[in-house]
C-alpha positions as a printed NumPy array, in Angstrom:
array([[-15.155,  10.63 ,  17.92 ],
       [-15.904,   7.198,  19.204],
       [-12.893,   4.56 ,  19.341],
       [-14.554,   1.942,  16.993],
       [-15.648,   4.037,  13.995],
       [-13.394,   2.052,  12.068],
       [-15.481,  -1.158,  12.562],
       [-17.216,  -0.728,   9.182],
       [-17.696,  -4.358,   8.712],
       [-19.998,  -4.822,  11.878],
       [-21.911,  -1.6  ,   9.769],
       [-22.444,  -3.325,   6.797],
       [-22.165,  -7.347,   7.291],
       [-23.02 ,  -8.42 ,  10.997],
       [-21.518, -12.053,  10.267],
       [-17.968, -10.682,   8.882],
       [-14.609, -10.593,  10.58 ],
       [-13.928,  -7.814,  12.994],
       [-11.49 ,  -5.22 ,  11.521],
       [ -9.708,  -3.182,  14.385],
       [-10.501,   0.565,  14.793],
       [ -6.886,   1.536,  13.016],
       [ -5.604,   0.515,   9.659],
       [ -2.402,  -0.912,  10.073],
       [ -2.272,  -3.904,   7.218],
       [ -4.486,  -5.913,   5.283],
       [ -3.88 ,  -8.578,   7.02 ],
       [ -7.395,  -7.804,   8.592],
       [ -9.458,  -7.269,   5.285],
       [-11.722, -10.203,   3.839],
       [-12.427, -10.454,   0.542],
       [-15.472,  -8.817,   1.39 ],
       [-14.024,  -5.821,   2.779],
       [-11.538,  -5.251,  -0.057],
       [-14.598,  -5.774,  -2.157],
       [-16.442,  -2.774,  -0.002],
       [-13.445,  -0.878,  -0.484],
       [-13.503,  -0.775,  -3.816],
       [-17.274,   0.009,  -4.287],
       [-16.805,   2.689,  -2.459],
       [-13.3  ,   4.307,  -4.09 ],
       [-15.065,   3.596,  -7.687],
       [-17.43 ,   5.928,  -6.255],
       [-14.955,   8.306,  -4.674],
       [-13.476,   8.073,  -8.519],
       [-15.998,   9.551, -10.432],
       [-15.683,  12.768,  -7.812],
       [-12.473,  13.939,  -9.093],
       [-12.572,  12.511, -12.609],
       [-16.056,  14.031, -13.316],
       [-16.761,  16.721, -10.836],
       [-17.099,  18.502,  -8.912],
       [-14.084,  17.528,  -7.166],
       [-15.769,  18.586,  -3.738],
       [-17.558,  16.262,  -0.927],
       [-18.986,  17.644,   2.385],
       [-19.169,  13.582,   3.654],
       [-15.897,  14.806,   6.242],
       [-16.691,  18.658,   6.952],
       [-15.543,  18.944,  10.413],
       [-12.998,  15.949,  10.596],
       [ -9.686,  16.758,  11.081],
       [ -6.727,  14.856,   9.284],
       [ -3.003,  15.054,  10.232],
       [ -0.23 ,  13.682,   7.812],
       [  2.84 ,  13.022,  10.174],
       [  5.881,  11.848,   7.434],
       [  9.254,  10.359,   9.347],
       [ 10.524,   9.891,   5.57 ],
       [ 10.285,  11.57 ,   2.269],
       [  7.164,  11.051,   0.495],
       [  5.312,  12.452,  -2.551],
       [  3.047,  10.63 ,  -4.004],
       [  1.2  ,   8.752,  -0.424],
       [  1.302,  12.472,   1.123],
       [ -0.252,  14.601,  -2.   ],
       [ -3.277,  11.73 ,  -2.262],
       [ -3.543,  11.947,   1.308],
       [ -4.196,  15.348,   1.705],
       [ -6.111,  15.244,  -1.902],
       [ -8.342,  12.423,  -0.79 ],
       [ -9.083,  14.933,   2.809],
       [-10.086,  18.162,   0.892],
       [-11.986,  16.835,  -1.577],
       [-13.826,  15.223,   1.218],
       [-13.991,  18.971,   3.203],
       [-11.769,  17.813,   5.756],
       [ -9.457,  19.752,   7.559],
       [ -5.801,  18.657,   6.513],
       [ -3.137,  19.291,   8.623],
       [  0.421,  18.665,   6.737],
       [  3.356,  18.525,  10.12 ],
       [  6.845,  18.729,   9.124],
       [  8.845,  16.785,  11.076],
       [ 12.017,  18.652,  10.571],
       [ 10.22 ,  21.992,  12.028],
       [  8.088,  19.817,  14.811],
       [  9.46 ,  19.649,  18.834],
       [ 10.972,  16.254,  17.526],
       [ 14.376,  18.037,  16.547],
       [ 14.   ,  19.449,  20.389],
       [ 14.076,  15.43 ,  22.061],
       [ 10.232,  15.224,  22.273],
       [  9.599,  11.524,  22.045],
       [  7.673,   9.662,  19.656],
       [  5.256,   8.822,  22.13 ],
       [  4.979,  12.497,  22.759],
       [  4.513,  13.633,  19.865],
       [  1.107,  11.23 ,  19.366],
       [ -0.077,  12.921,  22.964],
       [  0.29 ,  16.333,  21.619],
       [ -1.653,  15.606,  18.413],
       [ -4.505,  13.36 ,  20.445],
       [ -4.968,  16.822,  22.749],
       [ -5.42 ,  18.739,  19.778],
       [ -8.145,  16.686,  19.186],
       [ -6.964,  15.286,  15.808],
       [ -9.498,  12.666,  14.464],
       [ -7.264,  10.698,  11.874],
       [ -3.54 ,  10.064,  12.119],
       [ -1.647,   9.747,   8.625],
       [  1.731,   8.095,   9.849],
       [  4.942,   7.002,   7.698],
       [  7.879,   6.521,  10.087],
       [ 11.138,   4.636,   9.064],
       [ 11.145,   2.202,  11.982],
       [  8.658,  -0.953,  11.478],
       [  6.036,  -1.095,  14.165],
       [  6.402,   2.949,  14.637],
       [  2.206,   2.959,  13.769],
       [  1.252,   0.512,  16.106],
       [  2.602,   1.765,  18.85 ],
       [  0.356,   5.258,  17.813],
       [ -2.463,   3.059,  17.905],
       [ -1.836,   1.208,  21.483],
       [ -1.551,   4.684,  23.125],
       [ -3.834,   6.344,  21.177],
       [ -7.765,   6.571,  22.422],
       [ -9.427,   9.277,  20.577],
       [ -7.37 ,   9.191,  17.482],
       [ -7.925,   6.699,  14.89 ],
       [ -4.196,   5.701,  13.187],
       [ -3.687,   5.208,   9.333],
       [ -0.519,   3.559,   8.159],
       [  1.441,   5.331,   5.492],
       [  4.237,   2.94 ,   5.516],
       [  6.596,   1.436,   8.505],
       [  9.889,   0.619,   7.82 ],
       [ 10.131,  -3.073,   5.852],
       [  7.01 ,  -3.742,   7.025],
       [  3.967,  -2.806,   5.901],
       [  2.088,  -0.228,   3.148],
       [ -1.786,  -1.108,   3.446],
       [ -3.192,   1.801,   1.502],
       [ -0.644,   1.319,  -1.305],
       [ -1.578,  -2.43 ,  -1.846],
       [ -5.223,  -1.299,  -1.439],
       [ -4.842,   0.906,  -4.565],
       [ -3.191,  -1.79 ,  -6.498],
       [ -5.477,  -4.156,  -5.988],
       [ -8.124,  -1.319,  -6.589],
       [ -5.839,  -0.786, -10.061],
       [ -5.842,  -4.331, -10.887],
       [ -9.784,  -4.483, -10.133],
       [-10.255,  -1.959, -12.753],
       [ -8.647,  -4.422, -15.769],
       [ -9.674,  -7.644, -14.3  ],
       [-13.055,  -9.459, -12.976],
       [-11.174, -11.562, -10.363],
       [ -7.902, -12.409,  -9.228],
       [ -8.151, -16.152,  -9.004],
       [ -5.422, -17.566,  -9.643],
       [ -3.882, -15.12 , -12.046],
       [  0.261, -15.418, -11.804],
       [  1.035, -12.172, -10.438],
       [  4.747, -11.866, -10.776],
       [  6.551,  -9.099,  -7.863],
       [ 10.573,  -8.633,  -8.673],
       [ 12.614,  -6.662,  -6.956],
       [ 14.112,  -6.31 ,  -3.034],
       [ 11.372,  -7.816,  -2.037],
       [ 13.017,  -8.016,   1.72 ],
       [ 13.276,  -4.55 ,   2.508],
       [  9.757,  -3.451,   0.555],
       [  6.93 ,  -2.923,   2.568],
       [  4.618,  -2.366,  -0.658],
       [  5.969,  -5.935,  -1.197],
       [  4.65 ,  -7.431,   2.015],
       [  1.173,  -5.777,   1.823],
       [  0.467,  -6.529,  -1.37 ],
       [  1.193, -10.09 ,  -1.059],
       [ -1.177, -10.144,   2.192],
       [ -3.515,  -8.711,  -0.232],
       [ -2.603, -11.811,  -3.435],
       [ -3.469, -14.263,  -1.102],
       [ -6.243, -13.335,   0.396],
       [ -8.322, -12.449,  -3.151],
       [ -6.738, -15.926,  -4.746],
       [ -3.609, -15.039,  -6.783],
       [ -0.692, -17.093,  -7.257],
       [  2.206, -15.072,  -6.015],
       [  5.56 , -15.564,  -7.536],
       [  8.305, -13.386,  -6.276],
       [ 11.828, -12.564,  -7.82 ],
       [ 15.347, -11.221,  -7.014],
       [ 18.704, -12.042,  -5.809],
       [ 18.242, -14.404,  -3.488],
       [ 19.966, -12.052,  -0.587],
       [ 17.063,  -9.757,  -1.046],
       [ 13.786, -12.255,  -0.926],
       [ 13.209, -12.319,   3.473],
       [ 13.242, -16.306,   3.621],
       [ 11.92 , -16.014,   6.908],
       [  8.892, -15.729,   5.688],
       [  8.432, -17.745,   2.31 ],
       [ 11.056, -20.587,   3.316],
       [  9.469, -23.857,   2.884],
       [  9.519, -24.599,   6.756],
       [  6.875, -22.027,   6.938],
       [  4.811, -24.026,   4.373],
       [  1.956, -24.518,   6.961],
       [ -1.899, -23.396,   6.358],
       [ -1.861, -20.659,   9.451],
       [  1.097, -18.338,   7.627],
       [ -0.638, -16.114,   5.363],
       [  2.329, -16.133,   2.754],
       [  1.842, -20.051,   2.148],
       [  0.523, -19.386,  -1.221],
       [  3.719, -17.365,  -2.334],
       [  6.118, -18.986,  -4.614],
       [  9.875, -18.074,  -5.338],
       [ 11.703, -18.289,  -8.546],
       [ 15.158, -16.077,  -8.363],
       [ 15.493, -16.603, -11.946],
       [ 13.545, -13.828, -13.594],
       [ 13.221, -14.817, -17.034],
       [ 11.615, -17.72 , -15.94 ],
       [  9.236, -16.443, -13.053],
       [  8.235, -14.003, -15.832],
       [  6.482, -16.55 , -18.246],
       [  3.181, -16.313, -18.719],
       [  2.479, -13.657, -16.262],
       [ -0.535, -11.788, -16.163],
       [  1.084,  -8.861, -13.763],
       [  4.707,  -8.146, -13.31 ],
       [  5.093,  -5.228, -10.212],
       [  8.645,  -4.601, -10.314],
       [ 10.294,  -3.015,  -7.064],
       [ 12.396,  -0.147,  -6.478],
       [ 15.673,  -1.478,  -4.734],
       [ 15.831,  -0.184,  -1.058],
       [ 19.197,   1.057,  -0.95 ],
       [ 18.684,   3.341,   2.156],
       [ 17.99 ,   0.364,   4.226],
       [ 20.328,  -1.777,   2.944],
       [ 23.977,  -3.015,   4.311],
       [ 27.478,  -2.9  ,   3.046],
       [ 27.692,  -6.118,   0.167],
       [ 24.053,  -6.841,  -0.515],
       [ 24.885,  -6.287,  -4.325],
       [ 28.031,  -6.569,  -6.271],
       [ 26.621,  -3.429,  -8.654],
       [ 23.34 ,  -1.723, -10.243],
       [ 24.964,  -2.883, -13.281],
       [ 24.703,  -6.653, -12.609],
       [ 20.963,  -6.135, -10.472],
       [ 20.047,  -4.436, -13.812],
       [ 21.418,  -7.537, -16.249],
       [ 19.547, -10.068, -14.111],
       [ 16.154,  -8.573, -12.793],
       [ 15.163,  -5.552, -14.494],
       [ 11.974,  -5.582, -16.84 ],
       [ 13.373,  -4.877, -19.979],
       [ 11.035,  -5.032, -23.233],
       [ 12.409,  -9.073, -24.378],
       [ 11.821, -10.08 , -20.656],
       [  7.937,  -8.886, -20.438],
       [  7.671, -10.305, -24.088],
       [  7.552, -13.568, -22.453],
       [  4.816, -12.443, -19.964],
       [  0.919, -13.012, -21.428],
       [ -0.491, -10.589, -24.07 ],
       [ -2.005,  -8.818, -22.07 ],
       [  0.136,  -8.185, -19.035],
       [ -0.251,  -5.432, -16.668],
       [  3.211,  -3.711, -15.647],
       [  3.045,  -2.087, -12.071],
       [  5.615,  -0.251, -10.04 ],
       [  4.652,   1.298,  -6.615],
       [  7.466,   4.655,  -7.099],
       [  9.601,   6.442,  -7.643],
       [ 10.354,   4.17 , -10.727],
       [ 14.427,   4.179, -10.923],
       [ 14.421,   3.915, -14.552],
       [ 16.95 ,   2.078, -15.905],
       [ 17.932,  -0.1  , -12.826],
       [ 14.84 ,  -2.02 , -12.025],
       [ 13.159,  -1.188, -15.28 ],
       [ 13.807,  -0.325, -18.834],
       [ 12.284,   2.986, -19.913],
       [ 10.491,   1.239, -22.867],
       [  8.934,  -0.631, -20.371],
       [  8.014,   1.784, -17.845],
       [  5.98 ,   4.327, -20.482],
       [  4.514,   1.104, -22.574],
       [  0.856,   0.706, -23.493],
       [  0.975,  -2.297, -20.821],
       [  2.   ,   0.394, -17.747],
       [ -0.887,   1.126, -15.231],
       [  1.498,   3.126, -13.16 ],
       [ -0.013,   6.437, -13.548],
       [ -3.404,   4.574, -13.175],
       [ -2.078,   3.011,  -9.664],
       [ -1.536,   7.262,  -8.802],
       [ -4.595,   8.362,  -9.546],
       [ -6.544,   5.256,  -8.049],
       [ -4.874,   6.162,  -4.955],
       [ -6.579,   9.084,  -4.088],
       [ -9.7  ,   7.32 ,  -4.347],
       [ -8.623,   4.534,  -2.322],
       [ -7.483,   6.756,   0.35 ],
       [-10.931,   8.6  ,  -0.09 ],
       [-12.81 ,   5.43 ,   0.714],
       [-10.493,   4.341,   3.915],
       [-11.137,   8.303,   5.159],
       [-14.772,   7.808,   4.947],
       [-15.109,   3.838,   6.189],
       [-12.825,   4.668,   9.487],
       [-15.033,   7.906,  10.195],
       [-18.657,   5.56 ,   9.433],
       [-19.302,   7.883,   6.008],
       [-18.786,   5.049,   3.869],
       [-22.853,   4.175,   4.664],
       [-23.569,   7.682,   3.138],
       [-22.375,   6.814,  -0.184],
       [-22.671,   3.047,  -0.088],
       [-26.494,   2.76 ,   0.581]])
């Protein structure tokens, strides 16, 4: 497999920006590349919601899902998105790999390069774990599943992808993101992802948990990528007139000692409760990347309502992750021409 297969933008649009061979964020994607995306996953859609849930576009590729932390739903659509593609999936267990034995990260991406693995499925619990795959990798092509705090690219993909099926644009709609916003890499990419397609991001929480290193207003300059962002701590009055609220599970494994007094008082000031998203617009959307937490960052009236597109943000997933599998091997032409 050649090292640039991932350059689908120099494929389809000669005059676009170059995307780099691995997906590590959207901080890469144009409109016009989230726009390709999507084309292509509504396509990848109707394979699994129709029939016959079977593709030959990767017969012969070779996918490996490497997981540092626990994951269900980002490793089932994963591997989903691979066979229904015909592509071999290979699941690794990290408790039951030579990683338990001292073999070092770096190691570890050697041994799977020399087994000639084409695509690299990573979530590791250290930020920047992924990018070091991709420095030292030169035959395999490196997805991120999730680093740390810092970044989720196929999860904001498939919200966006989610929020493309209810809406004909983004400009500026008030989408509304409450939560621990500093230790959520969903959080990050998905505001990457706000800015670029014209949204007016608002986010909420205590004001211990929003990373002011990024949105403080000293960084209020046109080359950061988060100037766009607004904060309002005060939930019930970021939440009026919303047209999405995404609430956020709170990251307690990465948290220290003191961040929060108590669940009890996070739940009394941010959580989504039915009067709270009353004061959102009619027609809200209500997202939540999971596992929802009912209860604490949401009410349970909220979380099964008629304005929830959670299980829609699930299923879009798989065809999100479809589309990235088949624009980083150069399929997506096949089913885009």
């Amino acid at each position: 497999m050649q090292k640039n297969l991932h350059h689908f933008d120099k494929v389809y649009r000669e005059d676009s920006p170059v995307i780099t061979p691995h997906l590590l964020d959207v901080d890469t994607f144009s409109q016009q590349d989230f726009e390709l995306t999507f084309s292509i996953a509504n396509r990848m859609k109707k394979i699994y919601t129709v029939g016959p849930k079977k593709s030959s576009l990767l017969k012969g590729i070779t996918i490996a899902t490497l997981f540092y932390e626990p994951s269900t739903r980002t490793r089932i659509s994963f591997e989903a998105a691979g066979k229904m593609l015909s592509a071999d999936v290979i699941n690794l267990s990290v408790d039951n790999s030579s990683t338990r034995k001292g073999e070092s990260f770096y190691d570890t991406m050697l041994t799977l390069q020399s087994n000639n693995i084409d695509l690299l499925v990573i979530r590791h619990n250290h930020s920047g774990a992924p990018y070091m795959a991709a420095k030292h990798l030169e035959k395999t092509l490196v997805i991120n599943a999730g680093d740390g705090s810092h970044a989720h690219p196929t999860q904001a993909l498939a919200d966006m992808f989610t929020l493309a099926q209810h809406m004909k644009s983004l400009k500026d709609k008030k989408v509304l993101i409450v939560g621990d916003v500093a230790h959520s890499r969903v959080a990050r990419s998905n505001l990457l992802a706000l800015c670029t397609l014209g949204a007016k991001p608002i986010i909420s929480g205590p004001p211990n948990l929003i990373p002011w290193d990024l949105f403080g207003k000293q960084y209020r300059v046109d080359s950061n990528p988060f100037n766009k962002v607004s904060i309002m701590p005060d939930l019930d009055q970021a939440i009026i007139d919303a047209d999405v609220v995404m609430t956020l599970r709170l990251q307690s494994e990465r948290h220290s000692k003191g961040l929060l007094p108590s669940l009890r008082e996070y739940a009394n000031l941010w959580q989504v409760t039915t009067d709270r998203l009353a004061k959102a617009s009619t027609n809200v959307l209500l997202m939540h990347p999971g596992p929802m937490n009912i209860g604490v960052e949401i009410s349970p009236e909220v979380a099964y309502s008629t304005n929830s597109v959670v299980q829609e943000q699930v299923s879009n997933s798989i065809a999100i992750r479809m589309a990235i599998l088949l624009l980083m091997t150069n399929k997506g032409r096949d089913v885009n021409e």
